[in-house]
Structure formats: C-alpha cells, structure tokens
C-alpha positions as CSV (number, residue, x, y, z in Angstrom):
1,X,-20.3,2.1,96.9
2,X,-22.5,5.2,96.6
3,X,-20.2,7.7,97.6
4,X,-17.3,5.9,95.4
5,X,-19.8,6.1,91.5
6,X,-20.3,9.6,92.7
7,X,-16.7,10.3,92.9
8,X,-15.9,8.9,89.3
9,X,-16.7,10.4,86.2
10,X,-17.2,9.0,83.0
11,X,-13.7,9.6,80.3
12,X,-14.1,12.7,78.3
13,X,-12.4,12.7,74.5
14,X,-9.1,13.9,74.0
15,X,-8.2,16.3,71.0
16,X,-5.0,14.1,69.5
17,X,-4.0,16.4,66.8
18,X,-4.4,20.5,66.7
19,X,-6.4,21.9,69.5
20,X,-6.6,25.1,68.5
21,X,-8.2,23.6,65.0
22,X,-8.4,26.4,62.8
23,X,-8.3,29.1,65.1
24,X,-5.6,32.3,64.4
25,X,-2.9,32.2,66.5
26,X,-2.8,36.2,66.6
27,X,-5.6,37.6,67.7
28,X,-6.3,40.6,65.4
29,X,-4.3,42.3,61.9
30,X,-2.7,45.1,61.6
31,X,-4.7,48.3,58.8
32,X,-1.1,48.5,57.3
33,X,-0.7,44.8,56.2
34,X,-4.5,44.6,55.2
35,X,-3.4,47.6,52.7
36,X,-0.4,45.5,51.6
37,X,-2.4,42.9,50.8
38,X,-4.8,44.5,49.1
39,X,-1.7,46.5,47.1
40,X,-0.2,42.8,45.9
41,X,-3.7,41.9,44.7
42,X,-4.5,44.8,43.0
43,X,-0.7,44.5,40.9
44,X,-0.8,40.5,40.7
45,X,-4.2,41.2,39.0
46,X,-2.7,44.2,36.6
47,X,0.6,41.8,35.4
48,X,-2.2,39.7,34.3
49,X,-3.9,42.0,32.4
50,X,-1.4,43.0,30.7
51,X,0.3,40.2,29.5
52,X,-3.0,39.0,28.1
53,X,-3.6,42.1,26.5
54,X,0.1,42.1,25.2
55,X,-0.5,38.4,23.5
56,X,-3.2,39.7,21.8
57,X,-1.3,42.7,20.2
58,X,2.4,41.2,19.6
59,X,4.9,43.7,18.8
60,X,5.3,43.7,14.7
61,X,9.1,43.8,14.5
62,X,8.7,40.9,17.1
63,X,9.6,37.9,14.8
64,X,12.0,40.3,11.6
65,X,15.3,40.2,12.2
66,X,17.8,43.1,10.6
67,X,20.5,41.4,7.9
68,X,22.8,44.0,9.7
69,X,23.1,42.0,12.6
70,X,23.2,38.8,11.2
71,X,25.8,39.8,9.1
72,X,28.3,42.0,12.0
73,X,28.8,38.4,13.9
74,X,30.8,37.3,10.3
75,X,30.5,36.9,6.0
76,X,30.6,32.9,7.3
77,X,27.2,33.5,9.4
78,X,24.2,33.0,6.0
79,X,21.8,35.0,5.2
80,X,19.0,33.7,3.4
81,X,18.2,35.2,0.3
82,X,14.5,35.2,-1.3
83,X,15.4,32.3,-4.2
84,X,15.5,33.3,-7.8
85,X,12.2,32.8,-10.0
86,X,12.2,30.4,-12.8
87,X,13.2,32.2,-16.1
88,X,10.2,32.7,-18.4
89,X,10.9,34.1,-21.8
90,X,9.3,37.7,-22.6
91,X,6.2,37.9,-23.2
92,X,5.1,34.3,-22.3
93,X,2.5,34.2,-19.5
94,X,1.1,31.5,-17.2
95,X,2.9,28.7,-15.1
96,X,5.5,26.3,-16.5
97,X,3.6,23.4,-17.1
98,X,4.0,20.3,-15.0
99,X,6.3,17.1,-15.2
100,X,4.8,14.5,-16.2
101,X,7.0,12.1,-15.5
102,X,6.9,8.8,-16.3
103,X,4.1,9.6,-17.6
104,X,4.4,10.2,-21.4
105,X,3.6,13.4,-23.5
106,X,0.3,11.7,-24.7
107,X,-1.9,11.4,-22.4
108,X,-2.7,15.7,-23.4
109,X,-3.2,14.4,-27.1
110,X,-6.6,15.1,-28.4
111,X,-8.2,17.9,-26.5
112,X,-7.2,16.3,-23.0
113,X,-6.0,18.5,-19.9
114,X,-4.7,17.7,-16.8
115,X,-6.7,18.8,-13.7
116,X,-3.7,19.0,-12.0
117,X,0.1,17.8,-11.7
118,X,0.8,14.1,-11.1
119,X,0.5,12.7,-7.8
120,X,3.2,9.9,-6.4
121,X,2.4,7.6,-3.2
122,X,5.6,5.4,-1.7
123,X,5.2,2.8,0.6
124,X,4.9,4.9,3.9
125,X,1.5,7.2,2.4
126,X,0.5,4.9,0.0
127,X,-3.1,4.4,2.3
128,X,-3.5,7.7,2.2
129,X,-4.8,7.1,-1.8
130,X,-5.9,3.6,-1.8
131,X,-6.8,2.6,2.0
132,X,-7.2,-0.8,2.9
133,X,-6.0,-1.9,-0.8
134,X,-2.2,-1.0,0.4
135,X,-1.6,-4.6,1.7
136,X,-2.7,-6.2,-1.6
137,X,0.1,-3.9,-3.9
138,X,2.5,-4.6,-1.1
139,X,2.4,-8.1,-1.0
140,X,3.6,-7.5,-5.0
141,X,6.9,-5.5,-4.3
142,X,5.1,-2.0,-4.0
143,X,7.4,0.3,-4.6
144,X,5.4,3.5,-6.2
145,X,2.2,4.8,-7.6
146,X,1.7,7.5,-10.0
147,X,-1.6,9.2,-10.2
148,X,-2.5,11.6,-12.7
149,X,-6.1,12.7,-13.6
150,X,-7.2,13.8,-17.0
151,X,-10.7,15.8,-18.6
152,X,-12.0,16.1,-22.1
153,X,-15.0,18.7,-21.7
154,X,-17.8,16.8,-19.2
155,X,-15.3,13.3,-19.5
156,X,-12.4,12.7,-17.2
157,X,-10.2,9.6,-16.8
158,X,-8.3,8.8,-13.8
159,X,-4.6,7.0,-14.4
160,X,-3.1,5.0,-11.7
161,X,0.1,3.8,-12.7
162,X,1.9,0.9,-10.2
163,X,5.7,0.5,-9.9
164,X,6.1,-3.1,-8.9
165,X,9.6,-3.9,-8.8
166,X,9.4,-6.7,-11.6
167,X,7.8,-8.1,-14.5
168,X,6.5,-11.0,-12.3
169,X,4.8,-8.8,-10.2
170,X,3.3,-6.7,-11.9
171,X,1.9,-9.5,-13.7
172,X,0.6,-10.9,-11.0
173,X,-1.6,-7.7,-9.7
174,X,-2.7,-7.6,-13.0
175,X,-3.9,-11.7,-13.2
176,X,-5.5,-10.6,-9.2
177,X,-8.0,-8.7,-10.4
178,X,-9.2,-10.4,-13.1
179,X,-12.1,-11.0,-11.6
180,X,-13.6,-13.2,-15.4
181,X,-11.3,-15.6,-16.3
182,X,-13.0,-15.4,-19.8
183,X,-11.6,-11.7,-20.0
184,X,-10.0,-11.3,-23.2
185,X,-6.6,-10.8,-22.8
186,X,-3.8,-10.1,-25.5
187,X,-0.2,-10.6,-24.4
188,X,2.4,-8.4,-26.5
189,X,6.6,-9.4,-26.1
190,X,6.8,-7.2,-22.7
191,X,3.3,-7.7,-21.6
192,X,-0.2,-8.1,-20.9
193,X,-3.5,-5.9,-21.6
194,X,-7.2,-5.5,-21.9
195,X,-10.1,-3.5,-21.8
196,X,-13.7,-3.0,-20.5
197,X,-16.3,-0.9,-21.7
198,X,-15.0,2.5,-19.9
199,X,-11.2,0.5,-18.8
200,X,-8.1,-0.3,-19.7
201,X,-5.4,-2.3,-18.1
202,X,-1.9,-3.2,-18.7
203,X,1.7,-4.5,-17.8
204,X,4.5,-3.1,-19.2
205,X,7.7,-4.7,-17.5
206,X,7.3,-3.8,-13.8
207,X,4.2,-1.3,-14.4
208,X,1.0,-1.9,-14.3
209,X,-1.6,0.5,-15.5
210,X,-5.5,1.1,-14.6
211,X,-6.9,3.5,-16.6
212,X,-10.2,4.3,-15.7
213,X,-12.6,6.3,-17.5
214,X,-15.7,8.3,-16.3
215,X,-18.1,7.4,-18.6
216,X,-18.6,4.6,-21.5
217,X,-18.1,6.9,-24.4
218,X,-16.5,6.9,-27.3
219,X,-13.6,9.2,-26.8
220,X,-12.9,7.5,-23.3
221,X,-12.0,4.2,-25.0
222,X,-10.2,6.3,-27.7
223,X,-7.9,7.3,-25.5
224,X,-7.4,4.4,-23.7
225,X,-6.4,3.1,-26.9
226,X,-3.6,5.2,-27.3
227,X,-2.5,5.3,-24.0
228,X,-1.8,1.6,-24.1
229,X,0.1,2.5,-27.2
230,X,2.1,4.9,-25.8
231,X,2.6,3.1,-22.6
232,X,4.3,0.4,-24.3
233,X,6.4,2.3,-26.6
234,X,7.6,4.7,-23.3
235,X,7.5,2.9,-20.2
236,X,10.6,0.2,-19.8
237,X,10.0,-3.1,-20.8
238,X,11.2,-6.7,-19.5
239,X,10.5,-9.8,-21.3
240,X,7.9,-12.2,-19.6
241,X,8.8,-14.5,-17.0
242,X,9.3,-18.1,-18.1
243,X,6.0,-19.5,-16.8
244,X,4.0,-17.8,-19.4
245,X,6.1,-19.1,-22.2
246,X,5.5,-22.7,-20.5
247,X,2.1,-21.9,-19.4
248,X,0.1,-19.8,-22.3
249,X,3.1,-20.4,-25.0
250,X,3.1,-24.6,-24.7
251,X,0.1,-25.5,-23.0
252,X,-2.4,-22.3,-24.5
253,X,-3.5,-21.3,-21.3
254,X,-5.3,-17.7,-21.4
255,X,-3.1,-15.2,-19.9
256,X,-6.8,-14.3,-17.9
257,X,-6.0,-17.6,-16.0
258,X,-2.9,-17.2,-15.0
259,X,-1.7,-16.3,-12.0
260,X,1.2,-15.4,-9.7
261,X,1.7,-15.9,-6.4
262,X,4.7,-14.1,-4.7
263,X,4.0,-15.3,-1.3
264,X,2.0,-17.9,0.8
265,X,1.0,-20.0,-2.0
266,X,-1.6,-22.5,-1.2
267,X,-2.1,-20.4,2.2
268,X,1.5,-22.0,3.0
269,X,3.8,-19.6,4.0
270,X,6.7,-21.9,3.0
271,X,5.1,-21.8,-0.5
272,X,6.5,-18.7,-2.8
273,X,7.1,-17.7,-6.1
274,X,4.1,-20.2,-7.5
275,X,2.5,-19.8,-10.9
276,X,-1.2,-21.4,-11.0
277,X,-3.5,-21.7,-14.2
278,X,-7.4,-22.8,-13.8
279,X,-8.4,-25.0,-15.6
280,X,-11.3,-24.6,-18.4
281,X,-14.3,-24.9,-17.1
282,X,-13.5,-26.3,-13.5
283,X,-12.5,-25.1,-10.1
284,X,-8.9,-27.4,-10.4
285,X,-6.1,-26.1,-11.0
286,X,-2.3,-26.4,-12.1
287,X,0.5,-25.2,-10.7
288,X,4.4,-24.7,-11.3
289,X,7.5,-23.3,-9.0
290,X,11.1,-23.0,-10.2
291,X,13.9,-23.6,-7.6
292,X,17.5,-23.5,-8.0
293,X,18.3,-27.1,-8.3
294,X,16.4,-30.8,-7.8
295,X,17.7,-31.1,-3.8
296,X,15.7,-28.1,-3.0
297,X,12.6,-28.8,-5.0
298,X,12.6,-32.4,-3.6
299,X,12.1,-30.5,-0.5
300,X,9.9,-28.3,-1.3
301,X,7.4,-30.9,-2.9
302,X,7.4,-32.5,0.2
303,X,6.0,-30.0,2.3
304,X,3.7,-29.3,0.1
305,X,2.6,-32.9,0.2
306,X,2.6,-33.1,3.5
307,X,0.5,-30.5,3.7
308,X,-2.1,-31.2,1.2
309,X,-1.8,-34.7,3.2
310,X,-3.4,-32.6,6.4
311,X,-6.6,-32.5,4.5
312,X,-7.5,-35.9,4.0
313,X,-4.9,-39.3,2.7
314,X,-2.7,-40.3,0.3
315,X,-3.6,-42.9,-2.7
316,X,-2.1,-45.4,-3.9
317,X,-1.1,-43.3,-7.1
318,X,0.5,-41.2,-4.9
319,X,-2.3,-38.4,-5.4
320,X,-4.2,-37.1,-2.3
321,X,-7.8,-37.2,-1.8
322,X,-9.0,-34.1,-0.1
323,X,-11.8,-35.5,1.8
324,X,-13.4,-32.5,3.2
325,X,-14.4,-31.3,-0.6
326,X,-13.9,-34.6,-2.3
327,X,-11.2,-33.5,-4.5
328,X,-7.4,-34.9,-5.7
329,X,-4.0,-33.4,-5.4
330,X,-1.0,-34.0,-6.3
331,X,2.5,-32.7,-6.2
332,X,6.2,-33.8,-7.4
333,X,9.7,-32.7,-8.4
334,X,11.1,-32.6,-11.7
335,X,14.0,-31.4,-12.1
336,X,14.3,-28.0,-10.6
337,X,10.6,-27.7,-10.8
338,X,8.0,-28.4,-8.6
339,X,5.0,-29.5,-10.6
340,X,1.3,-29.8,-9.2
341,X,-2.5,-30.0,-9.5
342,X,-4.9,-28.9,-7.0
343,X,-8.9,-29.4,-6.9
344,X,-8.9,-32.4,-9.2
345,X,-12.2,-33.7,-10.0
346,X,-10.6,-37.7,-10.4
347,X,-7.7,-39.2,-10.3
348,X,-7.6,-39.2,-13.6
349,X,-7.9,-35.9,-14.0
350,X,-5.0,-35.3,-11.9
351,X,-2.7,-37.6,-13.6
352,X,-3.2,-36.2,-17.0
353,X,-2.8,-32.4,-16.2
354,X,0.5,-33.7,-14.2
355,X,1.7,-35.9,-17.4
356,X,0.9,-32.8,-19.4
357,X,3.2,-30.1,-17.2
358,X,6.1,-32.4,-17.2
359,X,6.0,-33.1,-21.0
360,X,5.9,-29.8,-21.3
361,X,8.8,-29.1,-19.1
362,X,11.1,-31.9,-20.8
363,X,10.2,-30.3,-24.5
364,X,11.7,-27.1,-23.5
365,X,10.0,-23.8,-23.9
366,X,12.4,-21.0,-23.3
C-alpha cells in the first residue's frame, strides 16, 4: 500500500483554452516593419491634423455657386434672383408702416404708437402667448388671437383680440371671466361690454376684446373708450343669440350673470350648448338648452334627471333634493327646450323660477 500512494500523484490542472495565453507566436520583429509602423502613425496622425485644421478654415468659395453653371445645364433650370424692394416714393424715408389688420386705424389716434407690428397665435402656438390659459379659449372655438401693444409717453396698453368662431362663444369667454356678477354690463344690438378702472372688455359678433391698460389714468380709459367705439363700428357683427333675448330681454337678467356653456354642462359631458343665469342674490341657478325638436329634448331632460338623481332622490313634485348640500333641482322639456333650475334653496323656489322660464318661453321672445 506504500509503494502503491507513492506511485500516484495527485491531478495537475489542465489549460482548456489558449496555452500559449498571450504569448507572441513569432519570436522577434523585423527594424523594417517597426519603421512601417511608425511611418503609418506618423501619416494617420497628419490626415488628422489636417482635416481639423481645414474645418476650421473652410474654403470661401466653398458654399457660392457660379449662375454660369447653373444656367449651361438649361434656361428651364431657375436661378434665384435677389427679390425686388418695396417701391417707396422719392424722398420718403423710413419703413412702410405695419398692417394692422383687423385691427382698425384707431387705436394710433391721440398721440399712440405701436411698439411693434401685430402679433397672431393659431391653435397649434397659441401657449406660446397665453400658457396654461390655451385650454380655456379652446374649449370656446379658438380659432385666432391678435395681439398688438400700444404706448402713449410712460403709458402702454396691451390689446388682445380673440377670434371665436361665433357670437355664442365669444359671449361666453366674455360671461367666464366675470369674475363679479354685479359688474356693470351694457349690451349693444351685436354685443356686450364693460370696463374697470385701467380695462375694457367687449364682444363684437365672434370677437372678444381685452384691453388692458398699464396704469389707471386718465388717458388709458380714454382710449379704451374709443377703442370700444371703433371696435364695434369695424369689427363684423352678429346679432345675439336667442337666450339673451329670452334671458336678459324677458326675464331682466344682467348680461354679468349670464353664461354659456359650450361643452360639459353641469360636468356632464352629454350636456352642451347650455345657457345658465344666477340668480340674485343666491348660489341657484337657471338654466335653458335649445334642441332641434321635443323627441330629442325629452331625452335629453332625462339624463339630466337622472343625473341630478345620482346626487340624492326625487320628490314627489318631481324636483330632486340634492342631499349632499341640501338643495332642489329640477329639469323638464318644453317644447324643443330643455328648461331647469339648479341649487334651489326650496321647493318652492324651484317651482317658481321653472314656472317663470316656461312662461317665458310660451310668450315668445324672438
């Protein structure tokens, strides 16, 4: 047994990949293909050089091209031309002066200058002049905005001038940010105004104006003045939509308290097109929607009673008692209305502002 552990040894490791690790295969180089080498080096290192030193200092013909050749490969081939400056009559000086357009003439009456030429946002930049306000314009038919600013010695007055689409939208940016329903309002044929202590703002058919002075001065409310004027002889008008004839016409709500609400009335998005009044002196409200015939506003009133419903049960008058704010609503079709009152403080409250709208309705008003 001794002679036998003597005999074996113990297993030695075996390389499994490369023995030769990394060990040369040739055992020495050559002085001539060191100097090669070295040579390729040396001209890799040059072509470097050089083009960095050649990107710094471009040739100056590089990027001019001669007509002539343009012009051998055919007359069809173009060649542009430098264009032709605006004519300017002898003797004049200075730059034409900018379009103002639709902007009228008058807003330079009276000693004011533009500080520059108007501006105009669309739909796809307007952020870029009002951001995180776009969504509330947009949700009125934004179609464009015209800005133009304005300076009478140490005074300026910024003009920002909304192209909604329609009268009923414009009308309803305008009643949005009202933020007193006391505001004074006056209502002409086409529109709506009024104005604050350094303010003005307007409708005028699908326009609505902010005109927004600098300071509260004098001549700042001066020329608001006659910029509403001239607004409302210039800009197209649109006669107002039917629910202000029903709503501040018949029933003498204040245009302040109006309002209109193109989409997701009542945070239903089945709700459009909705005209609401508040009521003196209260949180309720009243509210009106014209459809195209009785069918369809039968349906619509009941989805909106259904979901007024979600917010607490019906009466036995038919109203709904909101019982998370103890407050009635109520909603029914006449016609090709849909009729309402939200926020009631009683059931009697309710009824009569509903008896009211639909006298109102069936005595005409257009």
């Amino acid at each position: 047994m001794a002679a036998e552990s003597q005999r074996v040894s113990p297993p030695q490791p075996e390389a499994v990949f490369n023995t030769f690790r990394r060990k040369p295969l040739r055992p020495f180089y050559s002085l001539r293909e060191i100097q090669i080498g070295a040579v390729i080096v040396v001209g890799l290192a040059g072509i470097a050089g050089w083009v960095a030193w050649r990107g710094a200092h471009p040739d100056p013909a590089l990027f001019t091209t001669d007509e002539s050749l343009l012009t051998k490969r055919g007359a069809s081939i173009p060649v542009y031309k430098r264009a032709v400056k605006p004519w300017a009559e002898p003797g004049t000086t200075g730059a034409a002066a900018p379009r103002l357009d639709p902007f009228p003439a008058a807003v330079t009456d009276g000693g004011w200058q533009l500080t520059g030429a108007p501006q105009m946002f669309d739909a796809a930049n307007l952020y870029e002049k009002i951001d995180g306000r776009e969504g509330f314009y947009k949700s009125f038919g934004f179609q464009k905005l015209y800005c133009l600013a304005l300076k009478s010695g140490s005074l300026g007055l910024d003009i920002e001038l909304f192209d909604l689409g329609t009268s009923a939208n414009a009308l309803g940016a305008f009643g949005a940010e009202i933020s007193n329903p006391q505001t004074a309002v006056q209502a002409t044929p086409t529109g709506l105004w009024y104005v604050t202590r350094n303010g003005g703002f307007l409708t005028q058919g699908r326009y609505y104006a902010r005109l927004i002075g600098s300071d509260d001065a004098e001549p700042v409310r001066q020329k608001i003045a006659g910029l509403r004027e001239a607004f409302s002889t210039t800009l197209p008008g649109e006669p107002m939509p039917w629910a202000y004839a029903l709503l501040a016409g018949k029933l003498k709500f204040s245009p302040a308290a109006i309002q209109y609400q193109k989409e997701n009335a009542f945070s239903f998005g089945f709700a459009a097109e909705f005209y609401s009044a508040r009521l003196p002196g209260a949180d309720a409200e009243i509210f009106i929607s014209r459809r195209s015939d009785n069918s369809e506003a039968k349906a619509l009133a009941a989805k909106l009673s259904a979901g007024f419903a979600s917010f607490g049960k019906q009466t036995s008058s038919g109203l709904i008692h909101n019982d998370m704010i103890n407050a009635y609503d109520g909603v029914r079709p006449v016609g090709e209305y849909v009729i309402g009152v939200r926020l009631a403080s009683s059931e009697a409250e309710a009824r009569e502002w509903m008896g009211k709208l639909e006298t109102a309705i069936a005595g005409g008003y257009e």
